[in-house]
PyMOL Python script that loads the backbone (N, CA, C, O; Angstrom):
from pymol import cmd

cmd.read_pdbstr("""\
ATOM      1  N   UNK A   1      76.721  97.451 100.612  1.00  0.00           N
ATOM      2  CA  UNK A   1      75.423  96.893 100.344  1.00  0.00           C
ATOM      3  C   UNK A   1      75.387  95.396 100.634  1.00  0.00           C
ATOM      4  O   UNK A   1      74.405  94.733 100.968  1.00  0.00           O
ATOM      5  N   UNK A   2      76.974  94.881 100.394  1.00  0.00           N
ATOM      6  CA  UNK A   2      76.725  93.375 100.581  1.00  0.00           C
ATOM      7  C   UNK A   2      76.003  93.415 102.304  1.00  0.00           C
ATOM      8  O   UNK A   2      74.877  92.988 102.558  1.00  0.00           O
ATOM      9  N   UNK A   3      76.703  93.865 103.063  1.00  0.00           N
ATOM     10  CA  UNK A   3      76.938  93.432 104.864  1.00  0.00           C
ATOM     11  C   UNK A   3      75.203  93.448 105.201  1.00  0.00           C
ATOM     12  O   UNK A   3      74.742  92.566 105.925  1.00  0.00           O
ATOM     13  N   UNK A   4      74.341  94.478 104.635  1.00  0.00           N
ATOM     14  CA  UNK A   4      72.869  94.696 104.972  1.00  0.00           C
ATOM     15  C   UNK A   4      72.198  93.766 105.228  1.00  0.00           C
ATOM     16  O   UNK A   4      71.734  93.514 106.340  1.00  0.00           O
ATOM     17  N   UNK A   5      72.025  92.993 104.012  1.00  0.00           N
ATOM     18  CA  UNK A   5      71.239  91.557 104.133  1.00  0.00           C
ATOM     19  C   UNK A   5      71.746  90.547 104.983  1.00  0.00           C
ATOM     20  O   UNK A   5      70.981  89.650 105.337  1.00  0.00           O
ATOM     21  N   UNK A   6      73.166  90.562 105.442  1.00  0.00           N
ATOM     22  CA  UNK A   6      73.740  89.631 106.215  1.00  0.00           C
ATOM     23  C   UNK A   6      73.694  90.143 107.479  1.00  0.00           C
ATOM     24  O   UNK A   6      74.109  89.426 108.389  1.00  0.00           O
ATOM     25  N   UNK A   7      73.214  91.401 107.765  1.00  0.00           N
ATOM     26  CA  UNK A   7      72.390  91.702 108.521  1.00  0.00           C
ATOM     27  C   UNK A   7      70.774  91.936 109.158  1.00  0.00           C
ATOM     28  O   UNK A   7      70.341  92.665 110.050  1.00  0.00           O
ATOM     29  N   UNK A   8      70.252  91.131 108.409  1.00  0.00           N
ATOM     30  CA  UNK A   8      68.825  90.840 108.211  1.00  0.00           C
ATOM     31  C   UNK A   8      68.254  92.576 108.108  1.00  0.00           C
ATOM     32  O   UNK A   8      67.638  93.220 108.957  1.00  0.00           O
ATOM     33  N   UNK A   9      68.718  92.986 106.766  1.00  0.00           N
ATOM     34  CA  UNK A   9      68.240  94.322 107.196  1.00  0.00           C
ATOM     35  C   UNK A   9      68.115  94.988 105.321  1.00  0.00           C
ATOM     36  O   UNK A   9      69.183  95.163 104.733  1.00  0.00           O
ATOM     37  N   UNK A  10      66.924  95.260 104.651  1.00  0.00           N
ATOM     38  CA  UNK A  10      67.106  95.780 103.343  1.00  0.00           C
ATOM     39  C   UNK A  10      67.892  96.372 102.855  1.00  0.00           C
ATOM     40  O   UNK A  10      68.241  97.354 103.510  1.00  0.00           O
ATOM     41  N   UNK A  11      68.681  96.137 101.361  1.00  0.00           N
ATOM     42  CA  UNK A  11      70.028  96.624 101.113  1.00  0.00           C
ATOM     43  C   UNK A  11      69.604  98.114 100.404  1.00  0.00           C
ATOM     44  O   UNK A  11      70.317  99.100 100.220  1.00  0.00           O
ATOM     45  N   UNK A  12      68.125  97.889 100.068  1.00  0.00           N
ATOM     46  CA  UNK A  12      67.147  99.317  99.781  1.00  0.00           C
ATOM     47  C   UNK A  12      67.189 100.689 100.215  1.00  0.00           C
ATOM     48  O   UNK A  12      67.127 101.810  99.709  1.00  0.00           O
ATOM     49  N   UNK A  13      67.383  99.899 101.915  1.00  0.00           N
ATOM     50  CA  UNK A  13      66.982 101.265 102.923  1.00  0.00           C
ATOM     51  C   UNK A  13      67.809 102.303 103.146  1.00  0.00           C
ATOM     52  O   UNK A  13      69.009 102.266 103.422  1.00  0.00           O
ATOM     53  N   UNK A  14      67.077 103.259 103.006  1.00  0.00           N
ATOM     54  CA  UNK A  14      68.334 104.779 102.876  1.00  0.00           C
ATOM     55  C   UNK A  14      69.433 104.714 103.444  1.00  0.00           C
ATOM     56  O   UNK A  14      69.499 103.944 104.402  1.00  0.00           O
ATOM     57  N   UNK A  15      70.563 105.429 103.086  1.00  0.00           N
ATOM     58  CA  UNK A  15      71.660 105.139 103.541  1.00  0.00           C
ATOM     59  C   UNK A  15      71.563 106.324 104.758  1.00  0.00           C
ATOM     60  O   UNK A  15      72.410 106.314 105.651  1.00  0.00           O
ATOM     61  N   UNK A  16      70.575 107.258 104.745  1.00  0.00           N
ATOM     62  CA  UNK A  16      70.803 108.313 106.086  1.00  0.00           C
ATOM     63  C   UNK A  16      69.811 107.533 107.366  1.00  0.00           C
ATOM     64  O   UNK A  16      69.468 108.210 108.335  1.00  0.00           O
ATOM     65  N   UNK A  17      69.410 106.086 107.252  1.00  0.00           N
ATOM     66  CA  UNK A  17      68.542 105.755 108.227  1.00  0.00           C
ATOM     67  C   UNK A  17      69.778 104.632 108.519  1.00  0.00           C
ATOM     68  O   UNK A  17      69.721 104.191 109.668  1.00  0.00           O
ATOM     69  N   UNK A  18      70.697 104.178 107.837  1.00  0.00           N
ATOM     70  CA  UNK A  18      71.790 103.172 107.969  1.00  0.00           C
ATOM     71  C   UNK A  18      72.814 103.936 108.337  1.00  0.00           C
ATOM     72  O   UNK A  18      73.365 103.083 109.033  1.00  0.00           O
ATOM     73  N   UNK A  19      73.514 104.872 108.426  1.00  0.00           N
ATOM     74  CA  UNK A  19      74.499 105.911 109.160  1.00  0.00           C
ATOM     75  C   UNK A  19      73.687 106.756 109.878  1.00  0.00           C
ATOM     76  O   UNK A  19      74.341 107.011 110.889  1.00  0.00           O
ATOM     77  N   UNK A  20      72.624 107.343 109.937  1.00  0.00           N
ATOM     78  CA  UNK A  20      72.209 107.974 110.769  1.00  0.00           C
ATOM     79  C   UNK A  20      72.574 107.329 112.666  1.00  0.00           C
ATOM     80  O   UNK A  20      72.772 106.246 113.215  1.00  0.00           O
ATOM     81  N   UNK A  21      72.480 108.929 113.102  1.00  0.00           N
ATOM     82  CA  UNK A  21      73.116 108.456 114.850  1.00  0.00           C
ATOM     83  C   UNK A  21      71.603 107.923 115.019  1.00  0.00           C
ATOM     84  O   UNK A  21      70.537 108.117 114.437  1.00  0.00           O
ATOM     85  N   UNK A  22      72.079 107.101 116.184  1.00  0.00           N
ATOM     86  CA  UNK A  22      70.489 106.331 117.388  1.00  0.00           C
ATOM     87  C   UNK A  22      69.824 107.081 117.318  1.00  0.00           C
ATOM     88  O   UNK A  22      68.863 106.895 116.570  1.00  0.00           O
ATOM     89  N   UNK A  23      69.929 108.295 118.007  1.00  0.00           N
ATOM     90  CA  UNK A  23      69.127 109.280 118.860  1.00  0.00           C
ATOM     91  C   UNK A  23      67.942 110.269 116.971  1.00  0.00           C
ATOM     92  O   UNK A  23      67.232 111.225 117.283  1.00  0.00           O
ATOM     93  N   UNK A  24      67.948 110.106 116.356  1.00  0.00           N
ATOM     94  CA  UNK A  24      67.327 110.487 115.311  1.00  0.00           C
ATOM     95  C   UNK A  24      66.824 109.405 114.283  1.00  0.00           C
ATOM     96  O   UNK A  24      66.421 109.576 113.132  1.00  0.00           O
ATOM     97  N   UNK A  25      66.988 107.980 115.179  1.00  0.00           N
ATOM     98  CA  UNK A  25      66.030 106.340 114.640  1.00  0.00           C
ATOM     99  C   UNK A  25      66.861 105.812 113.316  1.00  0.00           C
ATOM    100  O   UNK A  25      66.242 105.184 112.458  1.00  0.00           O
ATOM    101  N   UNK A  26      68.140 106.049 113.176  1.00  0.00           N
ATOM    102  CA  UNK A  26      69.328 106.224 112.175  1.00  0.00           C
ATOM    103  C   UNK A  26      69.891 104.708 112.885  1.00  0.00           C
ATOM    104  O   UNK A  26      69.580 104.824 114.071  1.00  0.00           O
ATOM    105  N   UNK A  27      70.630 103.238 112.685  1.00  0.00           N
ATOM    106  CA  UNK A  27      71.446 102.877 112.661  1.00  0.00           C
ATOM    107  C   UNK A  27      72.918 103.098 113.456  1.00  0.00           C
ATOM    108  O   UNK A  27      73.437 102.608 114.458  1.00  0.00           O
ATOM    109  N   UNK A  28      73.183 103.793 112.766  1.00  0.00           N
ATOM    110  CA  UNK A  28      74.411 104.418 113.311  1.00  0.00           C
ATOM    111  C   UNK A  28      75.505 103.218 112.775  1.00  0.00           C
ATOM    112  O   UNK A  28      76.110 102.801 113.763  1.00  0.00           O
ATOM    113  N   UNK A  29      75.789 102.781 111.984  1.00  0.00           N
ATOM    114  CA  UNK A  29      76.211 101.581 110.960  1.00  0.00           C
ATOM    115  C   UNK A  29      77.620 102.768 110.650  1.00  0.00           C
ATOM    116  O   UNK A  29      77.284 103.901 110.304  1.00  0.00           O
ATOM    117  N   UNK A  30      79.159 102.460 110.788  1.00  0.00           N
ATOM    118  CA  UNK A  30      79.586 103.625 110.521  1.00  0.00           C
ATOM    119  C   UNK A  30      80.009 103.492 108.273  1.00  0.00           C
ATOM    120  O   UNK A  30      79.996 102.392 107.720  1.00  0.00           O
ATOM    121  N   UNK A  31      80.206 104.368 107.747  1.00  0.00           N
ATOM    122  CA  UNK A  31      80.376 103.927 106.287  1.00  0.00           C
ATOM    123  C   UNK A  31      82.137 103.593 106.622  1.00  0.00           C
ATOM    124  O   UNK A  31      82.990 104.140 107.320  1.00  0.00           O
ATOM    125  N   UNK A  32      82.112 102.500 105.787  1.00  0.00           N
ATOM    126  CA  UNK A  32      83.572 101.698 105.457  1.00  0.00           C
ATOM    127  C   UNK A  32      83.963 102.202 104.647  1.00  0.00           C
ATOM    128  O   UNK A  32      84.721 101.275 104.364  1.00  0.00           O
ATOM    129  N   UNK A  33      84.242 103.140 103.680  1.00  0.00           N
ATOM    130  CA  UNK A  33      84.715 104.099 102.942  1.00  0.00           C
ATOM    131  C   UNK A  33      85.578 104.980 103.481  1.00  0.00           C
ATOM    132  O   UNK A  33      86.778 105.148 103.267  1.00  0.00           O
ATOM    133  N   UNK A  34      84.481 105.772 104.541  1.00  0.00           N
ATOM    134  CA  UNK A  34      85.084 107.380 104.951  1.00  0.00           C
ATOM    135  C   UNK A  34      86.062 106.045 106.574  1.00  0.00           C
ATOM    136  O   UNK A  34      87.143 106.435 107.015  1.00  0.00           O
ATOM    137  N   UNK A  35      85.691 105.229 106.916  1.00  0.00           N
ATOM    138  CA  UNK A  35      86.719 104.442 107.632  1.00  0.00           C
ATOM    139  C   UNK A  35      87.783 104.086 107.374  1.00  0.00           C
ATOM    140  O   UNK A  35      88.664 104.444 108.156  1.00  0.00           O
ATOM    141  N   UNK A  36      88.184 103.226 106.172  1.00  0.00           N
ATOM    142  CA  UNK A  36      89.802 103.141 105.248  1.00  0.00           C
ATOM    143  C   UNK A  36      90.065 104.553 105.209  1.00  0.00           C
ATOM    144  O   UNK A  36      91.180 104.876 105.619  1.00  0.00           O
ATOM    145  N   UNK A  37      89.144 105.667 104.731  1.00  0.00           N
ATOM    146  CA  UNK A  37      90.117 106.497 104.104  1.00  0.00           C
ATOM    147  C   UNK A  37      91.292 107.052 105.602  1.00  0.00           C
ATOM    148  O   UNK A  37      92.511 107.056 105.772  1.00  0.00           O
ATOM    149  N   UNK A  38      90.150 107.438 106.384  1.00  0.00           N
ATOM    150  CA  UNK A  38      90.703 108.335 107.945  1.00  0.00           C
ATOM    151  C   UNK A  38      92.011 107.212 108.125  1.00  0.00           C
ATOM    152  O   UNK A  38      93.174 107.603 108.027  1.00  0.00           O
ATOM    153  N   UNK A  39      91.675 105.809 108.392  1.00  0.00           N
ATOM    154  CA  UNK A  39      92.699 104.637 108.563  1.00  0.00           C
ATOM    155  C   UNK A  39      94.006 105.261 107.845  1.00  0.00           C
ATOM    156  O   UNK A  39      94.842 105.988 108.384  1.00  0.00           O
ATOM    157  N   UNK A  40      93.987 104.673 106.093  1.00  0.00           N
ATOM    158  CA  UNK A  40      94.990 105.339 105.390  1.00  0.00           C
ATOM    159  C   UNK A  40      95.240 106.727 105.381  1.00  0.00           C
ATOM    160  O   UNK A  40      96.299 107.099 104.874  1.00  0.00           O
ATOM    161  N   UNK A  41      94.637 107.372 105.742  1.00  0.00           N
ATOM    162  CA  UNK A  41      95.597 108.503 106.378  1.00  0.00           C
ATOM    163  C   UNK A  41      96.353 108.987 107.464  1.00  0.00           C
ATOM    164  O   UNK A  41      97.345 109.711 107.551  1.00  0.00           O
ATOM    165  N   UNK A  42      95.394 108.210 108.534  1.00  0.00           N
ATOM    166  CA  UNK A  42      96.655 108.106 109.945  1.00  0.00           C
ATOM    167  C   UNK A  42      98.200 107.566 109.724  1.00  0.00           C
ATOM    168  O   UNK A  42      99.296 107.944 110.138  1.00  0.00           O
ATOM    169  N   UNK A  43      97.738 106.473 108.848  1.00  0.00           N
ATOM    170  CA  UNK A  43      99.160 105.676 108.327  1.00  0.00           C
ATOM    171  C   UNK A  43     100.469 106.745 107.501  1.00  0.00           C
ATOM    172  O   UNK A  43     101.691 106.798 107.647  1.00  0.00           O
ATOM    173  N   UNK A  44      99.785 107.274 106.876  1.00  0.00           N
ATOM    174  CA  UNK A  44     100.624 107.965 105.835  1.00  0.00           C
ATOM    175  C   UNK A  44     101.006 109.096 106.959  1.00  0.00           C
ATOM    176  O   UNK A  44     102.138 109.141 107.440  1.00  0.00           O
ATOM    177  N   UNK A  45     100.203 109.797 107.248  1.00  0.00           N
ATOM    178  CA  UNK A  45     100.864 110.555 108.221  1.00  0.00           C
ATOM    179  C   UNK A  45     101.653 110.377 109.459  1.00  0.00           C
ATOM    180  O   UNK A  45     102.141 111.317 110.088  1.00  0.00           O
ATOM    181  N   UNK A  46     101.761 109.071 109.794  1.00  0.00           N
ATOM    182  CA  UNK A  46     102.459 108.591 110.584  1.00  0.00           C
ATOM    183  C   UNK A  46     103.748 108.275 110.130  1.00  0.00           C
ATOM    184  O   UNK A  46     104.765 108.141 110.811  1.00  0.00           O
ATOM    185  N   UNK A  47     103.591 108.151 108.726  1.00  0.00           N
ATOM    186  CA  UNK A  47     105.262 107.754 108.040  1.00  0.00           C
ATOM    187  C   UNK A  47     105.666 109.034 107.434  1.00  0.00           C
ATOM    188  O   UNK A  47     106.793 109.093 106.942  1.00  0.00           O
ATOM    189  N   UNK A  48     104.690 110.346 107.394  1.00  0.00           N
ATOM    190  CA  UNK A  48     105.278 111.480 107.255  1.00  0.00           C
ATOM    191  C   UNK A  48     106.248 111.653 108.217  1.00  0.00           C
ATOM    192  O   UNK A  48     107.457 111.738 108.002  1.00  0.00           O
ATOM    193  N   UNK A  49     105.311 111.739 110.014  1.00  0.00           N
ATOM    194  CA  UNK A  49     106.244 112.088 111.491  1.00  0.00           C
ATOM    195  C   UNK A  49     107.914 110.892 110.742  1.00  0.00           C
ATOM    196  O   UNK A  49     108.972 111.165 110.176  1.00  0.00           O
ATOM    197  N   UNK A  50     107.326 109.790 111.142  1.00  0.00           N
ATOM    198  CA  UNK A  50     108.884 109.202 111.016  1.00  0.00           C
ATOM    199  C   UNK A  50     110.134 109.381 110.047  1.00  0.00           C
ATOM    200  O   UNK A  50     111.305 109.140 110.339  1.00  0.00           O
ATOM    201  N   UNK A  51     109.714 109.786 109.011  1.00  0.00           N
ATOM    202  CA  UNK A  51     110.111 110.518 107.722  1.00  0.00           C
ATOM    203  C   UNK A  51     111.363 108.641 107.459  1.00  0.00           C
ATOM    204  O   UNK A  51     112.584 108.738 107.580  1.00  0.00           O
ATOM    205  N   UNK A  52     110.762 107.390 107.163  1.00  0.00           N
ATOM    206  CA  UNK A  52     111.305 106.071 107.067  1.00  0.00           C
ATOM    207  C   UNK A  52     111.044 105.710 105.424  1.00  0.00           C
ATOM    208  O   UNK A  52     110.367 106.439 104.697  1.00  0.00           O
ATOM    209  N   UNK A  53     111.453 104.928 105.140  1.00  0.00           N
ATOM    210  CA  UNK A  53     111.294 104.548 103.836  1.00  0.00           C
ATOM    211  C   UNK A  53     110.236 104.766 102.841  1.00  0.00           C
ATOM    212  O   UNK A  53     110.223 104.952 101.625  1.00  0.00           O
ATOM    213  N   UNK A  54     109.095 104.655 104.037  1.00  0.00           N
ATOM    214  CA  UNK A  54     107.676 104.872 103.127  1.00  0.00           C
ATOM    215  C   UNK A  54     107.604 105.745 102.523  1.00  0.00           C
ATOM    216  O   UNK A  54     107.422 105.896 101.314  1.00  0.00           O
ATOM    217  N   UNK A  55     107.791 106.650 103.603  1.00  0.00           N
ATOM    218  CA  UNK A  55     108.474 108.786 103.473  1.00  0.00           C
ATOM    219  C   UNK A  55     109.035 109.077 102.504  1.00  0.00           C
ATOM    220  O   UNK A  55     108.855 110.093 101.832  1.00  0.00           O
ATOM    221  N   UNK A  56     109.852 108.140 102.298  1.00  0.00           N
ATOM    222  CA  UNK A  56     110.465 108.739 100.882  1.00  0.00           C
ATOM    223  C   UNK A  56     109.968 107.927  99.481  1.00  0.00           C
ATOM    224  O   UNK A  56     110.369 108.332  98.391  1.00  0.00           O
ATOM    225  N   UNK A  57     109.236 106.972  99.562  1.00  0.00           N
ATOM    226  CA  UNK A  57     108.403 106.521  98.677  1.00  0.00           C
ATOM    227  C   UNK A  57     107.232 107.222  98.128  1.00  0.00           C
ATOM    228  O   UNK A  57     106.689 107.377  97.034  1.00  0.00           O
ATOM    229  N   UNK A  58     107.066 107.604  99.434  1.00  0.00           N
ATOM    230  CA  UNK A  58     105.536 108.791  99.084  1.00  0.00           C
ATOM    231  C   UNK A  58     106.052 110.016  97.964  1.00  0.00           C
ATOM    232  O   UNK A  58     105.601 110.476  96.915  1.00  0.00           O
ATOM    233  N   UNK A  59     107.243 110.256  98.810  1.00  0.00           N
ATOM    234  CA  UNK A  59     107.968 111.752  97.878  1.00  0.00           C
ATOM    235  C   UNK A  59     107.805 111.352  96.316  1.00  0.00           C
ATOM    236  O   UNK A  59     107.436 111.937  95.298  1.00  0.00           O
ATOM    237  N   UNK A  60     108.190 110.279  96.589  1.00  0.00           N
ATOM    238  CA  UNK A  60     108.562 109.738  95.036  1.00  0.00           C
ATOM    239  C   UNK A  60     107.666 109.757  94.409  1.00  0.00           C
ATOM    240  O   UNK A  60     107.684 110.256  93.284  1.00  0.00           O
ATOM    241  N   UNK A  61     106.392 109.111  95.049  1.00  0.00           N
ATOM    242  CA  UNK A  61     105.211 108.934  94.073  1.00  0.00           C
ATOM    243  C   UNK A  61     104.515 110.529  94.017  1.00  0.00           C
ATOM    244  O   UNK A  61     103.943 111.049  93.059  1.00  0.00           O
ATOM    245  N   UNK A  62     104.698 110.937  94.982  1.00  0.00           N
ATOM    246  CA  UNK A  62     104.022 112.453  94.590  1.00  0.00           C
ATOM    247  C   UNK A  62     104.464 113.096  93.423  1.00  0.00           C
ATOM    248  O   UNK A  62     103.684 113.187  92.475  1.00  0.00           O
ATOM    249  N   UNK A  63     105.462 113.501  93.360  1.00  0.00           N
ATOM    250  CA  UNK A  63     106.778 113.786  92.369  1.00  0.00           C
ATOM    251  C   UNK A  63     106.339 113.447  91.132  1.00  0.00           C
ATOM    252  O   UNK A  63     106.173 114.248  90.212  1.00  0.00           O
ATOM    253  N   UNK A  64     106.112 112.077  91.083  1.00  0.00           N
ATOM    254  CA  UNK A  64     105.859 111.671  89.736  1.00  0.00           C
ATOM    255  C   UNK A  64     104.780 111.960  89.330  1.00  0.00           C
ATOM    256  O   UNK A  64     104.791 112.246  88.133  1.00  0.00           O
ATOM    257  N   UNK A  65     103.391 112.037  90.030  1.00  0.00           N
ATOM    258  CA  UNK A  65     102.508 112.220  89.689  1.00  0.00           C
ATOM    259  C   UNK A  65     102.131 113.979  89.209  1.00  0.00           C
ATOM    260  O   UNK A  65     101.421 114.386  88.290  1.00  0.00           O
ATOM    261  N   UNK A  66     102.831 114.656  90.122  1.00  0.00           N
ATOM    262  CA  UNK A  66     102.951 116.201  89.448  1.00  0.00           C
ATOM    263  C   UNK A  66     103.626 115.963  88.360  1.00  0.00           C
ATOM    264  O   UNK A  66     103.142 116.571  87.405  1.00  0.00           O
ATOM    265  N   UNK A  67     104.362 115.458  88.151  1.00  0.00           N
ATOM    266  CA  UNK A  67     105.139 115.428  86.610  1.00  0.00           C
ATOM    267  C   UNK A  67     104.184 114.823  85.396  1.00  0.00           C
ATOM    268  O   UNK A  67     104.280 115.061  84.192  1.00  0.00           O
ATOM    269  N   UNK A  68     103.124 113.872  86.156  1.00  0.00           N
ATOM    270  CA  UNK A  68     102.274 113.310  84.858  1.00  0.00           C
ATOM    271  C   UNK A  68     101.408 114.369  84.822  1.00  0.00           C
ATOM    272  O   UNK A  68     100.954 114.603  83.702  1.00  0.00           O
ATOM    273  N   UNK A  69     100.929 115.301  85.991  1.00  0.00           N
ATOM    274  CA  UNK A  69      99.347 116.096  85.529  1.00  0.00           C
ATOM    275  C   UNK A  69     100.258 116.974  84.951  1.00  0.00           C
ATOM    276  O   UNK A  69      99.618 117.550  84.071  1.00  0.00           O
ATOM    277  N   UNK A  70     101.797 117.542  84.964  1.00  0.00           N
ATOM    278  CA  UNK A  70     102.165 118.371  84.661  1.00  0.00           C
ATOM    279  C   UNK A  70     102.078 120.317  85.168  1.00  0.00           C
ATOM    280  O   UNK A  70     101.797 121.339  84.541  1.00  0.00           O
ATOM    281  N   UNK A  71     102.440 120.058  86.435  1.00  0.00           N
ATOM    282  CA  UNK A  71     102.161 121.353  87.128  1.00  0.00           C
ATOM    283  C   UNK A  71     103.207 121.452  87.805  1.00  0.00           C
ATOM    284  O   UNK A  71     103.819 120.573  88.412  1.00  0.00           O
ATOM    285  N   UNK A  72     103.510 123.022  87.654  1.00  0.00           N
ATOM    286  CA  UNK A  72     105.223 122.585  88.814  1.00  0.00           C
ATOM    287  C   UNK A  72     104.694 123.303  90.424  1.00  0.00           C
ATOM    288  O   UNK A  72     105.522 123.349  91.333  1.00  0.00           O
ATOM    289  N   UNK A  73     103.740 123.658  90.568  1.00  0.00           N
ATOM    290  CA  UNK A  73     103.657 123.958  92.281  1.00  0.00           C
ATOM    291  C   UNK A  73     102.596 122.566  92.391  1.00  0.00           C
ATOM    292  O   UNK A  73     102.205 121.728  91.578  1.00  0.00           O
ATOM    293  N   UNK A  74     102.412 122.771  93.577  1.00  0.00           N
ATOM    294  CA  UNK A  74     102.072 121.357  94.586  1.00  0.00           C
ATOM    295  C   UNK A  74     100.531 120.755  94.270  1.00  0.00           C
ATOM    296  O   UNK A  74      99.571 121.392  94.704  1.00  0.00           O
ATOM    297  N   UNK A  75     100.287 119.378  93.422  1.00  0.00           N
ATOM    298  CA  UNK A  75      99.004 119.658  92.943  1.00  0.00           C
ATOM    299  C   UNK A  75      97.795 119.344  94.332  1.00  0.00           C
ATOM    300  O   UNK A  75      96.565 119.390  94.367  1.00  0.00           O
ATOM    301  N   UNK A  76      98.703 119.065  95.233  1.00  0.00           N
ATOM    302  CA  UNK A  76      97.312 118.899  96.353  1.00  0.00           C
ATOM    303  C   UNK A  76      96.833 120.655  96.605  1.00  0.00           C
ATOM    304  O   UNK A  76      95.685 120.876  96.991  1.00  0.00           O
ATOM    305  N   UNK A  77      97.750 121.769  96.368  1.00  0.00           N
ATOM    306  CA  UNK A  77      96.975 123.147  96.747  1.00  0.00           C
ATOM    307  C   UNK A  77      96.162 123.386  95.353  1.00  0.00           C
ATOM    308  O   UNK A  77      95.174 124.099  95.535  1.00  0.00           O
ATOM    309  N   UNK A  78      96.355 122.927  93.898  1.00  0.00           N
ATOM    310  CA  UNK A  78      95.809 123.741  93.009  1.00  0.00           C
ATOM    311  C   UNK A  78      94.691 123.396  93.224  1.00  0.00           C
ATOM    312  O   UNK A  78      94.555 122.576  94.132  1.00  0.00           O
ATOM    313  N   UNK A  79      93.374 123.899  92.445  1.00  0.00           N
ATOM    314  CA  UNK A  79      92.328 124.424  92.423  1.00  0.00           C
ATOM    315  C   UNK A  79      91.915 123.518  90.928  1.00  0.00           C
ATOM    316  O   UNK A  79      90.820 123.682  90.389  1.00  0.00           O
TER     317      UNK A  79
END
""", "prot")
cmd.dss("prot")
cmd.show_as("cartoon", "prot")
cmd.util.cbc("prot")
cmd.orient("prot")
């Protein structure tokens, strides 16, 4: 919401006329949200392929975090 006005443009105006594509009178502005996230995930999956320090940092933090929700199969499949 900040970038709008510093784009001479209402911080009001729907967000499907501010991401919307050209061709349907949309902006096409892409959201910085769903951008970091795709970003941080190329990354992480890139230090999955290399399987380097990060790789095993990740393990770690996964690990721990099934141990705090307390589930012993994998909590990215549960439901």
């Amino acid at each position: 919401m900040a970038a709008l006005p510093k784009m001479h443009l209402n911080h009001h105006t729907a967000r499907s006329i501010v991401h919307g594509p050209l061709l349907y009178g949309g902006i096409n502005l892409p959201n910085l949200y769903t951008v970091q996230g795709t970003s941080e995930l190329k990354i992480r999956i890139g230090h999955l392929w290399a399987r380097d320090k990060t790789y095993k940092l990740l393990l770690v933090c996964h690990g721990y975090l099934q141990l705090l929700i307390g589930i012993q199969s994998n909590f990215l499949n549960s439901r």
